[in-house]
KESEPA-212427 format. One record per residue (C-alpha): x, y, z; residue in one letter. Coordinates in steps of 0.25 Angstrom, whole numbers, padded with zeros to 4 digits, always signed. Layout:
BEGIN
XYZA;...
END
This chain:
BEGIN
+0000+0000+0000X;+0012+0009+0005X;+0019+0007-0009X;+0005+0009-0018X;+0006+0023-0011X;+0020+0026-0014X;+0017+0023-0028X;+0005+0029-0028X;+0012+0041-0022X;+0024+0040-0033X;+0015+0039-0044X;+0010+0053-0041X;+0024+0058-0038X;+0028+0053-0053X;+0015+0059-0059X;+0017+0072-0053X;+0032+0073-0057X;+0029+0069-0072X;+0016+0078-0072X;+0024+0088-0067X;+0036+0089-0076X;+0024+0087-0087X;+0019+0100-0083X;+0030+0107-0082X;+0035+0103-0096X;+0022+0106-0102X;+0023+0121-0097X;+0037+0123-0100X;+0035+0118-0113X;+0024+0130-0114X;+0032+0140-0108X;+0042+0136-0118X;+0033+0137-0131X;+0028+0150-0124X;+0042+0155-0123X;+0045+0152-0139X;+0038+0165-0145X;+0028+0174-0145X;+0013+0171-0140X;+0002+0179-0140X;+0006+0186-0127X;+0017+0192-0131X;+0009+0198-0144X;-0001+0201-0136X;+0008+0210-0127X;+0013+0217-0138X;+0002+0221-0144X;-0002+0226-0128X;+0010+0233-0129X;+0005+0239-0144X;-0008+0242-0137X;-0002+0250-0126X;+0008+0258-0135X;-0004+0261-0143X;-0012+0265-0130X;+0000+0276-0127X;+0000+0281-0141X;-0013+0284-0139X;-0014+0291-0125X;-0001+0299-0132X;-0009+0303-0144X;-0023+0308-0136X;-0014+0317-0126X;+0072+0308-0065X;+0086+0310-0069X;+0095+0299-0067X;+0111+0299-0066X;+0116+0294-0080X;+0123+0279-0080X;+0135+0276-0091X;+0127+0263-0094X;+0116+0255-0086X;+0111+0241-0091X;+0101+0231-0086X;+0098+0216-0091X;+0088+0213-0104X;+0082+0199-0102X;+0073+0191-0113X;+0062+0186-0110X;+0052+0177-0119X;+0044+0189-0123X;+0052+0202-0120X;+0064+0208-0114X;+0067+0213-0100X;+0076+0219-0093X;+0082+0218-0078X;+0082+0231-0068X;+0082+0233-0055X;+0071+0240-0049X;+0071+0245-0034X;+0079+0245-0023X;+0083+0234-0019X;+0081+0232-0035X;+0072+0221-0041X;+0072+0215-0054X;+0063+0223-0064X;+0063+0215-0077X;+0056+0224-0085X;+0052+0222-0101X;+0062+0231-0109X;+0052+0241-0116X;+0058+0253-0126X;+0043+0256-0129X;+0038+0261-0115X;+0046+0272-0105X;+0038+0267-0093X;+0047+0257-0083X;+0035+0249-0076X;+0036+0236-0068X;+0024+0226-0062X;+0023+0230-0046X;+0016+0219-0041X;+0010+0205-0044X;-0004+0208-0051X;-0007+0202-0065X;+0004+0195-0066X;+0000+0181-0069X;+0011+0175-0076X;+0024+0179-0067X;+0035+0179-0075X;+0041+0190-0072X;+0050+0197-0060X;+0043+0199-0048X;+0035+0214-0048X;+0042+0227-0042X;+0037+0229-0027X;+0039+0244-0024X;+0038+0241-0009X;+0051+0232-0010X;+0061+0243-0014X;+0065+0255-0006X;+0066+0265-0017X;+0053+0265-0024X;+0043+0276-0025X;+0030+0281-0034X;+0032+0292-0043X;+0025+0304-0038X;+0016+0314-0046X;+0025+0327-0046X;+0036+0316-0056X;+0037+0319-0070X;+0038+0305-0072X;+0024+0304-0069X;+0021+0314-0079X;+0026+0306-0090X;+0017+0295-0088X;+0004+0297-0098X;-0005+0293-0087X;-0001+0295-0074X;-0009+0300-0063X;-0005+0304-0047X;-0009+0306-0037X;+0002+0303-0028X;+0010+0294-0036X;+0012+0293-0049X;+0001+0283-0056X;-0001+0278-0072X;-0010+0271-0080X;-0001+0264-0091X;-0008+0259-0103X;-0006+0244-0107X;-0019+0247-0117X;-0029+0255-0120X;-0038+0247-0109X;-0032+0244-0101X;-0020+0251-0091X;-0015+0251-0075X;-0011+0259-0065X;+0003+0260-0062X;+0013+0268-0054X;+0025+0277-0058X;+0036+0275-0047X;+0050+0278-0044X;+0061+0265-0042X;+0075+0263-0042X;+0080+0255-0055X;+0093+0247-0056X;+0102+0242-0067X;+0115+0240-0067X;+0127+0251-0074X;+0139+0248-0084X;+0146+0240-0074X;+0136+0231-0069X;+0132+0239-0055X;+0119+0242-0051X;+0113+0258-0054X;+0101+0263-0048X;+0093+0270-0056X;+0084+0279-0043X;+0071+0286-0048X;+0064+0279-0059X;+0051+0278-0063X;+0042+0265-0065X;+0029+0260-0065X;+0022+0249-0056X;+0013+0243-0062X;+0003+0234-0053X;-0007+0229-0066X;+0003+0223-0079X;-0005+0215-0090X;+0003+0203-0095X;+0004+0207-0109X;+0012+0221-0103X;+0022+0212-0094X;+0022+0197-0098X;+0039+0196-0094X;+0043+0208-0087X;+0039+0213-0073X;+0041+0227-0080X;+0043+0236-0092X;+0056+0244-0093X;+0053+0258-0102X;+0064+0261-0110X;+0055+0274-0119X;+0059+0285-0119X;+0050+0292-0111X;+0055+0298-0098X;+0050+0287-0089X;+0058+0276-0096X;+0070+0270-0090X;+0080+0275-0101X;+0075+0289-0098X;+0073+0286-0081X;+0087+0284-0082X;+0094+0294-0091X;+0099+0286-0100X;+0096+0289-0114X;+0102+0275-0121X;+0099+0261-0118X;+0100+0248-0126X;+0097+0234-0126X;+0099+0220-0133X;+0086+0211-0134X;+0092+0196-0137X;+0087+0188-0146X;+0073+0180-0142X;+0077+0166-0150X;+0064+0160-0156X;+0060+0147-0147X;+0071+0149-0136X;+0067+0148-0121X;+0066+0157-0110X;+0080+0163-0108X;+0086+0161-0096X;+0086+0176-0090X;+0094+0173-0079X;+0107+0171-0089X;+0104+0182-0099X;+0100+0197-0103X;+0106+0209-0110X;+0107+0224-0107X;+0099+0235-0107X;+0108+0246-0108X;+0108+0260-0103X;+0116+0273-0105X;+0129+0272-0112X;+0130+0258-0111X;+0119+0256-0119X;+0127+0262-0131X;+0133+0252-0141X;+0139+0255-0156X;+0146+0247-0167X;+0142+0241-0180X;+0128+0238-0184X;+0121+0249-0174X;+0111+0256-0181X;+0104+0269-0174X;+0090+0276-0178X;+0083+0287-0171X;+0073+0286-0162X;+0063+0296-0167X;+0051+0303-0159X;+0037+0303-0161X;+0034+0317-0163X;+0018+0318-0163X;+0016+0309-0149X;+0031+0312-0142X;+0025+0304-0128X;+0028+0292-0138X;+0044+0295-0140X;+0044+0286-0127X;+0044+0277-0138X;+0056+0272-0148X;+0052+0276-0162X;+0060+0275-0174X;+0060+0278-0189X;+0057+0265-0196X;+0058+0266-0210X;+0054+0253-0215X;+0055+0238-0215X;+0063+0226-0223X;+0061+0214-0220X;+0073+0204-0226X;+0076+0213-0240X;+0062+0216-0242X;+0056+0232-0237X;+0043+0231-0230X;+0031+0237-0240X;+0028+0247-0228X;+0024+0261-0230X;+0034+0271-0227X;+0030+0277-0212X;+0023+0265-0208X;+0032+0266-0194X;+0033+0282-0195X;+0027+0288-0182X;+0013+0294-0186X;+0007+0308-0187X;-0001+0305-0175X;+0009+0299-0167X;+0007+0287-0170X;+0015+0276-0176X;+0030+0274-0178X;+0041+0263-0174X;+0047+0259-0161X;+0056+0251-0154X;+0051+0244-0142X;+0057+0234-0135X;+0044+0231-0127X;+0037+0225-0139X;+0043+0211-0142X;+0039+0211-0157X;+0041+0220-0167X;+0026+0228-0170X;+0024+0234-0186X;+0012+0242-0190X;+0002+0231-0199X;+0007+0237-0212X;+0022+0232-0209X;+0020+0220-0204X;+0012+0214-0214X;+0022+0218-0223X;+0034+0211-0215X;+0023+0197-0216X;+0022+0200-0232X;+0035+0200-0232X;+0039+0189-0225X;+0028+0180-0232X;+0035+0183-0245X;+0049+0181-0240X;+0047+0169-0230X;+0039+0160-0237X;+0032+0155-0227X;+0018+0151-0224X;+0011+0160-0215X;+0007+0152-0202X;-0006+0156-0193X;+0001+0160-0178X;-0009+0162-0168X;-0002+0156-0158X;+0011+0165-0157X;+0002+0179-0160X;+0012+0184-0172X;+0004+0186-0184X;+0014+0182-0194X;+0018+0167-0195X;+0026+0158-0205X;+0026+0142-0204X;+0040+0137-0207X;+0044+0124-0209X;+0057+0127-0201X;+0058+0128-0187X;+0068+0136-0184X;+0067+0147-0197X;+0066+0162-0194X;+0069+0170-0208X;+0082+0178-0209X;+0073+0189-0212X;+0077+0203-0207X;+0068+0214-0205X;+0073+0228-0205X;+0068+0241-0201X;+0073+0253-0208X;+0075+0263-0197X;+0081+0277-0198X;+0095+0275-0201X;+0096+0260-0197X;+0092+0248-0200X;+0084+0239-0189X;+0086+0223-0195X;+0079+0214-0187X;+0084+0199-0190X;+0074+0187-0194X;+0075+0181-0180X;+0069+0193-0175X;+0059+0193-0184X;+0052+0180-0182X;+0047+0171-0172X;+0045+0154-0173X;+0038+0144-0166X;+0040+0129-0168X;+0027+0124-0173X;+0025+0108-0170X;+0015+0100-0170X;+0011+0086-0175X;+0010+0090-0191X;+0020+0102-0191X;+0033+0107-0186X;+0038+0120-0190X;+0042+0135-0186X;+0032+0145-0186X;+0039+0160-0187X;+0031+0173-0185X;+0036+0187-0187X;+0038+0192-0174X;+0031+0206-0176X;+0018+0212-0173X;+0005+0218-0183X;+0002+0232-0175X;-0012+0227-0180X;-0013+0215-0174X;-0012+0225-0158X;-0023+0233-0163X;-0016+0246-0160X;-0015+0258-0168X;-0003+0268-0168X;+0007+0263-0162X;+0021+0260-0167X;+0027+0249-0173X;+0036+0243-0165X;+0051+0235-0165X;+0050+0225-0154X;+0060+0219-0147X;+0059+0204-0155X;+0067+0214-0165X;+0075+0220-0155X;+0082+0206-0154X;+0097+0207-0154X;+0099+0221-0156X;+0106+0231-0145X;+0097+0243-0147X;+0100+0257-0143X;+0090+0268-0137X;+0098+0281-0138X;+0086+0291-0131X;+0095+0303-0133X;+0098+0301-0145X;+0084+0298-0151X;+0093+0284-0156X;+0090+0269-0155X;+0104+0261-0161X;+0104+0245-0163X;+0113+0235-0166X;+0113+0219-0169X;+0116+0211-0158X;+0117+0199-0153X;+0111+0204-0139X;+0113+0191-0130X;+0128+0197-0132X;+0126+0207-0123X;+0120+0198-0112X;+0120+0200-0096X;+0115+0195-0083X;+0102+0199-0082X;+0103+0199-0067X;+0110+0212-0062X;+0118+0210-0050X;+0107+0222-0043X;+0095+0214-0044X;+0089+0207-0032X;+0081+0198-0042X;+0085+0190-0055X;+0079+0190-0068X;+0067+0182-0066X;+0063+0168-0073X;+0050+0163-0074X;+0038+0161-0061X;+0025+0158-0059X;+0022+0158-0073X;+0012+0151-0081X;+0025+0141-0086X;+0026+0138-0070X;+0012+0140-0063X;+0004+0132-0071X;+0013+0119-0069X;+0013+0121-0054X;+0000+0122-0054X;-0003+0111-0062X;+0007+0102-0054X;+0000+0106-0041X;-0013+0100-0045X;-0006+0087-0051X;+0000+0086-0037X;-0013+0090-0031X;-0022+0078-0040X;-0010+0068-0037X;-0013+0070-0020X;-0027+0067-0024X;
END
């Protein structure tokens, strides 16, 4: 009887193991497919994105001095879906991994726990843990600047994710940290940020933050008197894993060390939007036209021009991670690419790009560059930064299935707003931001070159890995009901 229990007993402890490794396999097989390409989240937050740009276009249309560094750098890391970068923030400082973002000034971070289901991020900032944060009061011409900022006391704003829908957040004063030239901490006292206690998860889905790199005065290029920063996005190979974040990142640059010359840097001028200047937050440049391999796009000249109203243009945006064109360009870039490819056209509602190819190969992406014909330089994006794959299997095909990684402006129902170069394109190219000179520079580069820890000696916490995500919960949970009906 005794040994009918023990078997009994070790029955269940060999069904539970092999359910569980079961389990577990099963998700970390989804989270692997997930991590592959796009889905329809991450077009889904772009167009948000599109939305919310179009929103401030719109409210724009109807109506500190800090001590100068000789360089200051912080770590970029990639993540599946965009890039962040690693500051301290408060005193002691914490890790604020916030997403890289040259189309916003605002620096903004979560402040506590609310709507966040899928917690893959750092831990939110807690005011009351550091000694040296404060709220922004009404008399700061920092509050000024926000469009829609009210006080009483302190200073509030309402910042616009669409035109329904908005929260309340608050502009405060905290003490920043990255590290100088030689690798020592620098404390960056007095700027401004918002906390945030409502973020919707097509805003944040891998950051616990947004750092503004605009123009505009509340950025932290502007925040910290520097007028030049640069950075290296590296490549995002097609199918990879996660990358391990605790081995690997590259510099955001500030001040002179920012600055880098030789052979193949081109430079083009940064030009302003003279009808809606509230917009110059923004970095627009003069694109002239588009090739695509030898062939010139059939485009109308002044298709990316800034508008009579305002409205319109071409930016560079490191928050949106896909290249956006105006309708008329993009389907000239698919016309074109049916001629020159050769390829049937395959039906993608699964990935949520619009223009697919079936290939018989799988692992083919063209050797089709794409160039935009700025203002004195050329801009060459390679084929690998053009395209997508997924490996397409089942039980009667096995094949590769590449998309253009671009976006239709149509297909986010917005009007106005700019086309945009994403950072997907920004791939292996170190890029310049000269503020003072009205200048963006940009060279080739092999950016995992110039990599770094991405752990800085003066933060209390490390670059996070993934928790009490949907890849992790649900297999808990499902384990603990399995134990639970095996005790039954």
């Amino acid at each position: 009887m005794a040994h009918n229990k023990v078997m009994t007993l070790h029955n269940k402890v060999m069904t539970l193991v092999v359910v569980s490794i079961t389990i577990c396999c099963f998700f970390n097989l989804l989270c692997a497919e997930e991590a592959r390409g796009v889905s329809h989240l991450e077009r889904n937050s772009a167009i948000a994105r599109l939305k919310r740009m179009e929103a401030s276009i719109k409210a724009v249309q109807s109506g500190r001095t800090q001590t100068r560094l000789g360089g200051a750098v912080a770590p970029v890391i990639r993540l599946p879906k965009t890039h962040v970068v690693n500051i301290g923030i408060g005193t002691p400082p914490k890790n604020f991994q916030g997403q890289v973002d040259t189309g916003s000034d605002l620096i903004w971070l979560q402040c506590d726990l609310f709507n966040r289901s899928n917690w893959y991020y750092p831990p939110p900032f807690y005011p009351e843990h550091s000694s040296t944060y404060r709220r922004v009061p009404c008399s700061s011409s920092l509050c000024s600047a926000l469009a829609n900022s009210t006080c009483a006391s302190d200073c509030q704003y309402s910042h616009i994710y669409s035109e329904s829908w908005s929260t309340q957040e608050e502009l405060s004063f905290e003490t920043f940290t990255m590290a100088d030239t030689t690798g020592a901490a620098h404390f960056f006292g007095g700027i401004a940020f918002g906390c945030s206690h409502v973020v919707q998860e097509d805003v944040l889905e891998e950051a616990n933050g947004v750092l503004g790199l605009g123009r505009g005065q509340l950025s932290l290029i502007s925040q910290i008197g520097e007028s030049k920063f640069s950075y290296c996005l590296p490549f995002e190979y097609n199918g990879s894993p996660f990358q391990d974040t605790d081995s690997f990142s590259t510099p955001l640059l500030f001040g002179s060390a920012a600055e880098f010359n030789g052979i193949g840097v081109q430079s083009t001028m940064v030009i302003n939007n003279t009808v809606l200047p509230k917009l110059n937050s923004y970095y627009y440049l003069s694109v002239e036209g588009i090739s695509l391999g030898n062939v010139s796009l059939n485009i109308s000249r002044g298709m990316f021009d800034i508008q009579a109203n305002g409205s319109g243009g071409f930016i560079i945006d490191s928050g949106i991670h896909f290249t956006v064109l105006p309708h008329a360009a993009f389907t000239a870039v698919a016309s074109v690419l049916d001629s020159v490819l050769g390829l049937p056209r395959a039906n993608d509602s699964k990935h949520g790009l619009s223009v697919c190819y079936s290939s018989p190969y799988y692992d083919y992406v063209p050797d089709l560059n794409m160039t935009f014909h700025m203002l004195g330089a050329d801009y060459v994006v390679e084929g690998k930064h053009n395209f997508v794959q997924y490996m397409e299997s089942g039980p009667t095909k096995i094949g590769n299935l590449l998309c253009l990684a671009m976006l239709d402006m149509d297909e986010a129902s917005v009007a106005g707003v700019p086309a945009v170069l994403g950072s997907f394109q920004q791939q292996d190219y170190h890029i310049l931001y000269d503020n003072a000179n009205q200048r963006l520079s940009f060279t080739p580069t092999r950016c995992s070159s110039l990599s770094m820890s991405p752990n800085p000696s003066y933060l209390q916490s490390k670059a996070p890995i993934p928790i009490l995500g949907s890849h992790v919960l649900l297999p808990v949970l499902l384990l603990y009901f399995v134990a639970f009906s095996l005790t039954l």
